[in-house]
C-alpha positions as CSV (number, residue, x, y, z in Angstrom):
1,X,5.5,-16.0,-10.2
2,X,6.3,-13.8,-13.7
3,X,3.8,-11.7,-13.5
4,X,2.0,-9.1,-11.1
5,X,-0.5,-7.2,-11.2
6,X,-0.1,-4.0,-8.5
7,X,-3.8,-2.7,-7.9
8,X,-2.6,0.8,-6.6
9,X,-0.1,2.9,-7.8
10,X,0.3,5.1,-4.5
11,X,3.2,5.0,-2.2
12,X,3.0,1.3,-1.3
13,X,2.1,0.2,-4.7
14,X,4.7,1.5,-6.3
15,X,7.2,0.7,-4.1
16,X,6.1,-3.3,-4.3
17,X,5.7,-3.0,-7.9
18,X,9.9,-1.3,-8.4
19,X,11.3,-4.3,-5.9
20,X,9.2,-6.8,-7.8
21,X,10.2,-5.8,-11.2
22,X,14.2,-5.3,-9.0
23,X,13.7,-9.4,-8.3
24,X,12.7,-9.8,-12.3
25,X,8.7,-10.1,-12.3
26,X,7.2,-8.8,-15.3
27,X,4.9,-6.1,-13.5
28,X,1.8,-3.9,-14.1
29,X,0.2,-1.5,-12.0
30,X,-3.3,-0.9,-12.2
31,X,-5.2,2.3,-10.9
32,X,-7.6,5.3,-11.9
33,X,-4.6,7.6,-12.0
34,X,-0.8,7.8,-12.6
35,X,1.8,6.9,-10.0
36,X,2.5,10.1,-8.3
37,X,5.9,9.1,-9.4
38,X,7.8,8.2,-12.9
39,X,7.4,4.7,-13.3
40,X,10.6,2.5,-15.2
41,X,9.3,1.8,-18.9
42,X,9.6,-1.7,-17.6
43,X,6.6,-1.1,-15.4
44,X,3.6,-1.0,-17.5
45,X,0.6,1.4,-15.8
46,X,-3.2,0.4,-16.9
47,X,-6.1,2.9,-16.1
48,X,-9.1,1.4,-14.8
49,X,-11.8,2.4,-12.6
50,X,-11.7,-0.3,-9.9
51,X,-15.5,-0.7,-8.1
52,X,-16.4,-3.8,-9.8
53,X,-15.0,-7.0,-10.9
54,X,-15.7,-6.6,-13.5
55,X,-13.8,-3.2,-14.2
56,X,-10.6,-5.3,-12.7
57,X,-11.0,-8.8,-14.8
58,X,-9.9,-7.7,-18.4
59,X,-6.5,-6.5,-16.1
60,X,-5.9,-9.9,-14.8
61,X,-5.6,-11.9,-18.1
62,X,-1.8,-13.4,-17.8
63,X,-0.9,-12.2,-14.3
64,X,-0.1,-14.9,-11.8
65,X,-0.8,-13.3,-8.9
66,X,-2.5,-9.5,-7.9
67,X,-1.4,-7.3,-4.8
68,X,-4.3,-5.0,-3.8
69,X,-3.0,-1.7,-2.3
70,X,-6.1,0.3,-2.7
71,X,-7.8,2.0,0.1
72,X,-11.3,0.0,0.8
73,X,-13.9,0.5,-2.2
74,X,-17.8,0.3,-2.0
75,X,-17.7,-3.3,-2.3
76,X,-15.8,-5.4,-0.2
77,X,-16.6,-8.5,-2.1
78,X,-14.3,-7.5,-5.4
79,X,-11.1,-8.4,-3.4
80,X,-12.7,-11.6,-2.7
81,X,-13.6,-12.5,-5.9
82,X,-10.0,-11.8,-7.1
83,X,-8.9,-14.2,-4.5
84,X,-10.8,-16.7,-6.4
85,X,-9.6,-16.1,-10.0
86,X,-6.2,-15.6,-9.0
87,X,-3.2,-15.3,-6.3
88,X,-3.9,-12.4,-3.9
89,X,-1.5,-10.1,-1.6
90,X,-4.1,-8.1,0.4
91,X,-2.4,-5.3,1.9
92,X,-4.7,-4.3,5.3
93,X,-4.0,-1.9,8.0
94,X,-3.2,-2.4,11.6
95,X,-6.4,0.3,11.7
96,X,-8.4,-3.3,12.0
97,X,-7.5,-3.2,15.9
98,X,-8.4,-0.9,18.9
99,X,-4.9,0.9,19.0
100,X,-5.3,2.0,22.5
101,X,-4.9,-1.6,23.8
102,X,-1.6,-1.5,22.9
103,X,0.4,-4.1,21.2
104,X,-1.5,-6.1,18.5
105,X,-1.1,-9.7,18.2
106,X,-2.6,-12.1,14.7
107,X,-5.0,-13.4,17.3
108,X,-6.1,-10.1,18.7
109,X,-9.7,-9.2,18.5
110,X,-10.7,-7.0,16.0
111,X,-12.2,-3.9,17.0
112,X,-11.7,-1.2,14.4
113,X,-12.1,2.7,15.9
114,X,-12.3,4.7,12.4
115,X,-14.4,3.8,9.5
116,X,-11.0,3.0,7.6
117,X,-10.6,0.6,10.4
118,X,-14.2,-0.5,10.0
119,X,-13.9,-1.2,6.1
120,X,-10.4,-2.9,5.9
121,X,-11.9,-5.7,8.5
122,X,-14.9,-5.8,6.4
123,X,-12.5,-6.8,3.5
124,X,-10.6,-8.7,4.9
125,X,-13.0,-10.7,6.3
126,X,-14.9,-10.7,2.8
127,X,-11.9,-12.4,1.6
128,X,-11.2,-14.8,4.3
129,X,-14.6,-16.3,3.7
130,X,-14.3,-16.4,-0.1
131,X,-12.2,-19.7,-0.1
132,X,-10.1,-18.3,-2.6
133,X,-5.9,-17.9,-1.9
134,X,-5.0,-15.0,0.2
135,X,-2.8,-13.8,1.7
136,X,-3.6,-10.8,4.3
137,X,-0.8,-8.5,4.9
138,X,-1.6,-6.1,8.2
139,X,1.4,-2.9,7.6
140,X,1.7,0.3,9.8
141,X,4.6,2.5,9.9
142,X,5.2,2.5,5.9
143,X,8.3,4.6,5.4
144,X,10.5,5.6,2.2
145,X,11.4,8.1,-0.4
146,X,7.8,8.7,-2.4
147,X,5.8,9.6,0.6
148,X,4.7,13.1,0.5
């Protein structure tokens, strides 16, 4: 992989987009606003509204792969479509479990408790019946310098 496109220039998408550019991808990061931090000039920053595929698609052209870092949009099944036109790092939420159960294992029920919760399963699952290549990434506990 050469080159990536970061949907999401907050904290986590920055931060994957500096240590992928560190490990010598050619990297771009693609949201509605700048990175609440200076990007390197090495990092190129594209400003699109992302509700649609088709806002997203003219972004993709020459990017081997995508890593979605957005919060969930109004349609779940843009994610999904990406999947399909290209290599896709999903970056989810632990939020996709009931919390209060302790623990959470790959094969643990879902059972969401917030809307957040609610529409990060929604996507996910969007994308796991898509067909397309995925990969679903479930974080909590994000720490590091840019967080506010």
């Amino acid at each position: 992989m050469n080159r990536l496109l970061v949907v999401g220039g907050g904290f986590v998408g920055v931060t994957l987009a500096q240590v992928a550019e560190a490990w010598g991808a050619q990297v771009a990061v693609l949201d509605r606003r700048r990175p609440p931090v200076p990007l390197p000039a090495s990092i190129n920053w594209e400003r699109a509204d992302i509700g649609t595929i088709d806002d997203v698609s003219p972004h993709l052209r020459g990017h081997d792969a995508v890593i979605w870092c957005l919060r969930p949009i109004s349609d779940p099944t843009v994610v999904a479509q990406l999947s399909q036109r290209v290599r896709l790092a999903y970056i989810s939420s632990l939020a996709v479990y009931d919390q209060k159960l302790g623990i959470a294992r790959e094969d643990s029920a879902l059972a969401p408790q917030s809307e957040y919760g609610r529409l990060k399963a929604t996507e996910e699952a969007t994308i796991a019946s898509s067909g397309g290549l995925a990969l679903i990434v479930r974080s909590t506990g994000l720490y590091g310098a840019h967080l506010p």
